[in-house]
N, C-alpha and C positions, 0 to 999 in steps of 0.2 A: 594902417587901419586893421583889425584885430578881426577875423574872420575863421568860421567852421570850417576846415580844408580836410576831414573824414574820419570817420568810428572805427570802432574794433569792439566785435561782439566781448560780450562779458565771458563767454566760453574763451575764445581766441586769444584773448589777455591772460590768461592763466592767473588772475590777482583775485579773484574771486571762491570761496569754496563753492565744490557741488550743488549742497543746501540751496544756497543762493541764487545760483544757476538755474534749479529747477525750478524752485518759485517763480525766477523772473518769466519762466518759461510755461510756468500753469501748468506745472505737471499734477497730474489726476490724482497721484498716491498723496500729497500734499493738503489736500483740500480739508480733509479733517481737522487742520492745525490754523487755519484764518478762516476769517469771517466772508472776506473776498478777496480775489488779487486783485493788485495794483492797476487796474483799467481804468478810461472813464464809466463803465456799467458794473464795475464794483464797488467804486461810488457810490452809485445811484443805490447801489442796494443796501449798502451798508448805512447809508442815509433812511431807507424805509426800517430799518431795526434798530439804529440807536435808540436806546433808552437813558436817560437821563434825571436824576433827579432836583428838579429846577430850584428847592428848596437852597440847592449850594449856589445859586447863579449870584444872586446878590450879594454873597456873601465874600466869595471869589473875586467879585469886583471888585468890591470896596478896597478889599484888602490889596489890591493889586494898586489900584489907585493911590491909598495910601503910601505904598514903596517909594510909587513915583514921584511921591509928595515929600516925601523925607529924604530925597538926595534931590530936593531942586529941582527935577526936572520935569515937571507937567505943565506949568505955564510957559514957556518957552514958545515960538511960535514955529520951530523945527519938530514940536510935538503934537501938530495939528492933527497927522494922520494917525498916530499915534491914541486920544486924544478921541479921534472919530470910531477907531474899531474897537476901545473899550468901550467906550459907551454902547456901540453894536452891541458886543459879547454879553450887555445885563439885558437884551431881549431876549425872549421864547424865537427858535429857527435860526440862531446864530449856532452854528458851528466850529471848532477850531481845527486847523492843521498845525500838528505841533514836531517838534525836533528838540534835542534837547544835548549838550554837553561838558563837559568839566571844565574850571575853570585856569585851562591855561592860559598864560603870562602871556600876552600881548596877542591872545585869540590863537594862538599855538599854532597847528599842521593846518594848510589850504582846505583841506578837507572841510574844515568846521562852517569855513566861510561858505563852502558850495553846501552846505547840510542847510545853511538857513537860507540860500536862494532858493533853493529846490520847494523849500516849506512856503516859502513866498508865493514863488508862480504858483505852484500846486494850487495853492489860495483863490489863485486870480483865474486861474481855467475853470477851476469847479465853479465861481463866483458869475465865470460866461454860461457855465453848461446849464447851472441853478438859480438863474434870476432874482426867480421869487425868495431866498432864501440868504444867508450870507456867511461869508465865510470869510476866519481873523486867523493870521498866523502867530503862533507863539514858538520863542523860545525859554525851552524848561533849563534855565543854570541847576546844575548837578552841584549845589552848595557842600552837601554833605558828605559827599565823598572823600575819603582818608587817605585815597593812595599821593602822600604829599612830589613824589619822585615823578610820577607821569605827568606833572602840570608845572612844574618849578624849572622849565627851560624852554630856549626855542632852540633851531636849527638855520642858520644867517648865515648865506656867505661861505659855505662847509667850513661854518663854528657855531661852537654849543656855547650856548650863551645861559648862566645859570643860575636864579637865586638862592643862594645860599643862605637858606634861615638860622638865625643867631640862635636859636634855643631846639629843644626839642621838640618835633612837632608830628610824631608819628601816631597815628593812630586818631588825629585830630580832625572833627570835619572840618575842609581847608576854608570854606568861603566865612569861616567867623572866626582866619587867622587876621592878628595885624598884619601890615605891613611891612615890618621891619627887615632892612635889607634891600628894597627891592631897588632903592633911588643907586646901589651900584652895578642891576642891568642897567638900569637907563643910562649912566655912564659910559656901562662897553655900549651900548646902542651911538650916542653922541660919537663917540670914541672913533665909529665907523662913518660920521661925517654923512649922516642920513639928512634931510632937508629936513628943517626944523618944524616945515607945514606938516610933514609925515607923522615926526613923532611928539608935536606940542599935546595934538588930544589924550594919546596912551601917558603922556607925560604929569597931565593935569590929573585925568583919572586916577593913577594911583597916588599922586601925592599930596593928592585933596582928600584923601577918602582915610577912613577907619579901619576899614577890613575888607578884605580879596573880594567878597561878594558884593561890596557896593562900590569898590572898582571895576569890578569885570562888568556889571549892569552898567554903569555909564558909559563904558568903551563899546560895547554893543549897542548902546540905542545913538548912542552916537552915528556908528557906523551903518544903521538900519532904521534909524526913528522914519527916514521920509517914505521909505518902504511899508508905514505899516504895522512897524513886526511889535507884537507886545510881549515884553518879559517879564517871566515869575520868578520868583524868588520862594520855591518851596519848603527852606526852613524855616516856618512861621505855624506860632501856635495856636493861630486860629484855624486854617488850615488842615492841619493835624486832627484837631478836633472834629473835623467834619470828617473824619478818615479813622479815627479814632476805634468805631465797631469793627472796622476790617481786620485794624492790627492785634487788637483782642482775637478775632476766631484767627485767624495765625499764631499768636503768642501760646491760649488757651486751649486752641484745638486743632494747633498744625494741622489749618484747613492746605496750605499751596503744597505743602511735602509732597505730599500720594500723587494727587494730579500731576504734576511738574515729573516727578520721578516714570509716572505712566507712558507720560509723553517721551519722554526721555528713551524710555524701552521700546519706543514704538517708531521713532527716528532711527533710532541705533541698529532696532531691525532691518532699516532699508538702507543700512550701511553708510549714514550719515555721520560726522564728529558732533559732537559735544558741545555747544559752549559753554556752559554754565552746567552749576550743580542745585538743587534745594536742601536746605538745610531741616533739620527739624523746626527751629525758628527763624523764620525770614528776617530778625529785625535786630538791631542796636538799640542798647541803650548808649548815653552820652550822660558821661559822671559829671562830678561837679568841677573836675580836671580838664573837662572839655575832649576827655577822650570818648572814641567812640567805639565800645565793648559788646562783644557779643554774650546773647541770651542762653542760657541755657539751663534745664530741669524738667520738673512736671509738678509737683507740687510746691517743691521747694526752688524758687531762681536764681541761680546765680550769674553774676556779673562778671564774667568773665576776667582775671589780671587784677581782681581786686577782692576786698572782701565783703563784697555786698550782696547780700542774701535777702530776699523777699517770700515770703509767703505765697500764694497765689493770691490772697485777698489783698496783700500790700499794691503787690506788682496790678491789682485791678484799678487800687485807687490811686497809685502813684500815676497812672496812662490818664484817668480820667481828670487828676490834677493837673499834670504836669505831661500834655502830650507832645510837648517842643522835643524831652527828652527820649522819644522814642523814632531810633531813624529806620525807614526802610532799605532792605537790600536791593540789589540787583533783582533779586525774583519781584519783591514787593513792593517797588517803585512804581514798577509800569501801573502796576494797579492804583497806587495812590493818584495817578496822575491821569485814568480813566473817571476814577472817583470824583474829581473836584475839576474836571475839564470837561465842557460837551464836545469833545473831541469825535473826530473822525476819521483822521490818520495819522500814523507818526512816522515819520522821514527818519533814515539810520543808515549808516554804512552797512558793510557785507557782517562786520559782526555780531553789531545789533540785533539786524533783521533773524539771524540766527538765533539767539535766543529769544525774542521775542518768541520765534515758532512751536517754543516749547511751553508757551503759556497761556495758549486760547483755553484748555481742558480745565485749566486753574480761574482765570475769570467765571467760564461757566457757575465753577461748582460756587465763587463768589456772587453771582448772577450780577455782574457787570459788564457792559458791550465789550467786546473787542476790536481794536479800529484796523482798518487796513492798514498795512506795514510796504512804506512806499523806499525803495534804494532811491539813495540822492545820487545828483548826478556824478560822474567823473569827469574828469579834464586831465589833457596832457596838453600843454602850451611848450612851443618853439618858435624861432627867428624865423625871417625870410630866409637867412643864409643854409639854415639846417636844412629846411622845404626843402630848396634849391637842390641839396645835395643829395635828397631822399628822391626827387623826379631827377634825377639827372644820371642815376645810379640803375635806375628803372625797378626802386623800390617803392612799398609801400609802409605807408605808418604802421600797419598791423605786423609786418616783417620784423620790425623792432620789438617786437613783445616776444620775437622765439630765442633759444640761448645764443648766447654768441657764438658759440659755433656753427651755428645753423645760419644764422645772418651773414656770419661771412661767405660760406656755403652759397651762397643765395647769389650773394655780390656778385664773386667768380663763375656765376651760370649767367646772370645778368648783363656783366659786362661781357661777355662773348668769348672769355677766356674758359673753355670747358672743360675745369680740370678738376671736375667735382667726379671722385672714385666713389660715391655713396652707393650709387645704382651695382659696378661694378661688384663692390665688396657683398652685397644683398645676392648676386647671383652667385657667385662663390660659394657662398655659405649654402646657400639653397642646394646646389651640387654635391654639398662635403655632407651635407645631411640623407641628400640618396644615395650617397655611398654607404653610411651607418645602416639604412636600412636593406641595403643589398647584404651586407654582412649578417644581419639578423638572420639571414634567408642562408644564408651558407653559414655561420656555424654560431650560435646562439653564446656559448660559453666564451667567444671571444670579444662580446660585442663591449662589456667594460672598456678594456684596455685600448678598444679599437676607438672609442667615443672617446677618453682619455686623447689619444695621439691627433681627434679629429678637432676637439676640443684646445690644443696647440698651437695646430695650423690656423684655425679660426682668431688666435691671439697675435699670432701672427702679423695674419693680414691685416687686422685691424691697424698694428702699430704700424705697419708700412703705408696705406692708408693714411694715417694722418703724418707720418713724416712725408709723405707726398706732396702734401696741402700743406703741409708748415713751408716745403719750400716754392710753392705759388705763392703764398703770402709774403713771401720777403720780396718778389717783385712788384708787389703790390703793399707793403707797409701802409705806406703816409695814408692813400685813400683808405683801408682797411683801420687805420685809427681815427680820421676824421668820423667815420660810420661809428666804432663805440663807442667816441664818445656823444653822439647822439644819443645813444642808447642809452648812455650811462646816465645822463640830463634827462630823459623822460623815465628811465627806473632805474634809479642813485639804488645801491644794495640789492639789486632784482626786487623792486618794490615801486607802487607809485610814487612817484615826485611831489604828489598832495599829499602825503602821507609824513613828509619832511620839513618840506618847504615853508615860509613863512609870507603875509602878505607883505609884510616890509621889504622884503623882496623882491615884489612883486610892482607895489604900487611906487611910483614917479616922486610924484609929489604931495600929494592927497588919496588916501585910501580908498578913499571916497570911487575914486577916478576906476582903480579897477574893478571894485563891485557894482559899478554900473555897463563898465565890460563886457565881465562874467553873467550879471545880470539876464542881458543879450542874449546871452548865449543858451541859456539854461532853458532846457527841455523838460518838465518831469516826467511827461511819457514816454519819452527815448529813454530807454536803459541797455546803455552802452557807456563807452570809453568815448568822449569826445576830444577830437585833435583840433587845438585852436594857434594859428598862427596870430602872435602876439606884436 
């Protein structure tokens, strides 16, 4: 049976940036950049400020309804719940929690799967906290995104499993590529003698379908229809149309550039990284090659890689004809998807939530709400045998996030063998440091050469130091490798293991089985690392 066995703070983990860390933490210099943190009474607050324009409600539905109508799957009776929270979402006081990601091959790195539990519960707390009101999770498919390399594998079994597409496809948005190619992952899949219950749905999915975006939608609602969860399909030219004015004062008056940039100087001053940059134009166009080309000019626009030149009154009437062909970036995404959702929070990893943080200052100046930005959860899952050897050692989960050297460190203090020189070597040095400063005091001009010689002895001992410890370790090998590779299993690269890992992996027989799990398990307002014995 699959149970919580203990966290490790997001500081402690070391997998986290700063950024992150302090938000999750409500630090005060932050507060300028969200609307609220991620609390239950940032909720509440963020709920008395949303503004919405209810005009898109109905129109949002339909067209969402319609998706569901055109790959089959709305009447279905596994689309019940499904089914209940659209129809919710065309009322006044319906809310969405939304999460949203690319469309990798077979739902890609664990991560994704816990990004839309997390938007799930999240859902279902607020829906206890808020009665009177309701609350529908979505997930936004990232259709339009080009980077075809970050979606076109998984990682199974320490093997990269890869579609290799027969033509050119850079620069394309991925979810209105065909499919071609893809029936030889599911080969190497087969090939690996997976239970046929596991991979009949991904199997049907893609080889029923037209293009990546109306495969990845059927594998998704598959895997989350009874959940609840509704899925958009944001490359759609009605849509766009209701989003249409925003992309014009971006196009026409790089409205996000300055703010985004503002913000940006004002993180960076509190010694924060970067994730993202703003462009002078936030947006793509998408030719008739189905490439997707950047904007660029002021009177005159050009089409980035091609030779297509617009006027400003072209490029007005081309947006207002033809607003399919205009894709948002990374900065002008989130806003389209504030725009045409009464959303209230959106669910994201550590570096998400990161830029997100750089574009409250930009909604303002677009006077669109900005929703609270909630971290989903994390997970590190191990055997009972691993357990075993983690209390039997008299360590802890958290001990395996320090380096290995330090974990061994640990072990050899642990097991009662104390031949850990760390302390020593720190007094040493402490010593060789007041002898530098006795020399400043008797004779100044020598103190170079002196710190130089002291500077040696300090290299020294270090190296003696660990050849000390290298040979404790040979009496102790076998345990000191059962222990990394613990480690190496819960962070493969010094990285999480959700961040590789696949569900197929994961799940037995039916996928089904561990998302209901992980389900279990998921906390949205615990934001930490959580350790589950699987």
């Amino acid at each position: 049976m699959s149970e919580l066995i203990g966290h490790v703070s997001l500081a402690q983990s070391g997998q986290f940036p700063p950024l992150v860390v302090d938000y999750i933490n409500k630090e005060e210099k932050l507060k300028p950049f969200v609307t609220a943190f991620c609390t239950p009474q940032g909720y509440a607050e963020a709920i008395s400020h949303r503004q919405y324009n209810e005009a898109n409600r109905p129109v949002l539905v339909a067209e969402m309804e319609k998706y569901y109508r055109s790959l089959n799957l709305w009447e279905a009776d596994s689309a019940q719940k499904v089914r209940d929270n659209l129809r919710a979402l065309a009322q006044p006081h319906t809310y969405t929690v939304t999460t949203g990601h690319q469309l990798n091959i077979f739902t890609g790195p664990l991560y994704c799967i816990y990004k839309i539990l997390t938007t799930i519960r999240l859902a279902e707390e607020l829906q206890e906290l808020h009665p009177d009101k309701k609350f529908v999770p979505v997930f936004w498919l990232a259709t339009e995104d080009h980077d075809f390399d970050e979606i076109n594998h998984i990682h199974l079994f320490s093997k990269k499993l890869e579609w290799a597409y027969p033509a050119e496809v850079k620069g394309q948005p991925v979810g209105r590529l065909p499919l071609n190619g893809i029936d030889e992952v599911i080969k190497q899949l087969e090939d690996l003698r997976l239970p046929a219950s596991l991979l009949e749905p991904f199997k049907e999915a893609y080889l029923q379908s037209s293009k990546l975006a109306d495969a990845t939608f059927k594998i998704y609602h598959h895997l989350f229809a009874s959940y609840g969860l509704l899925i958009l399909q944001p490359d759609n030219a009605v849509l766009k149309q209701l989003f249409s004015s925003f992309a014009a004062e971006d196009i026409f008056g790089k409205k996000a550039q300055h703010e985004v940039a503002e913000s940006i100087r004002l993180l960076e001053s509190e010694g924060y990284k970067i994730q993202v940059n703003p462009r002078e134009i936030n947006h793509f166009y998408i030719t008739e090659k189905g490439n997707r080309e950047r904007i660029s000019g002021d009177n005159n626009y050009q089409i980035n890689n091609t030779d297509i030149v617009f006027s400003s009154e072209e490029l007005k009437q081309e947006l207002k004809l033809h607003p399919e062909r205009f894709s948002p970036n990374v900065i002008m995404r989130p806003l389209y998807q504030e725009v045409i959702l009464p959303n209230l929070g959106y669910v994201g990893g550590p570096g998400e939530i990161a830029y997100w943080l750089e574009l409250k200052k930009s909604f303002e100046k677009f006077d669109v709400s900005f929703p609270v930005l909630h971290l989903r959860n994390s997970f590190v899952t191990l055997g009972e045998k691993a357990q075993k050897q983690i209390i039997s050692n008299g360590l802890s989960v958290a001990d395996f996030f320090q380096d290995e050297h330090i974990l061994v460190d640990l072990f050899l203090q642990k097991s009662g063998e104390q031949f850990s020189v760390s302390e020593e070597i720190k007094q040493i040095n402490a010593f060789l440091d007041v002898f530098t400063s006795k020399m400043e005091l008797v004779d100044k001009s020598k103190v170079g050469a002196w710190v130089k010689r002291i500077n040696e002895q300090k290299a020294l001992i270090k190296k003696m130091g660990k050849d000390f410890v290298d040979i404790v370790k040979e009496g102790n090998d076998n345990q000191i490798d059962k222990l990394l590779k613990v480690r190496q299993h819960l962070l493969p690269e010094n990285a999480l293991a959700e961040r590789s890992e696949n569900i197929l992996s994961k799940a037995k027989n039916e996928a089904s089985t561990y998302i209901e799990t992980m389900y279990n398990l998921t906390h949205p307002f615990e934001q930490n690392v959580a350790c589950v014995k699987i």
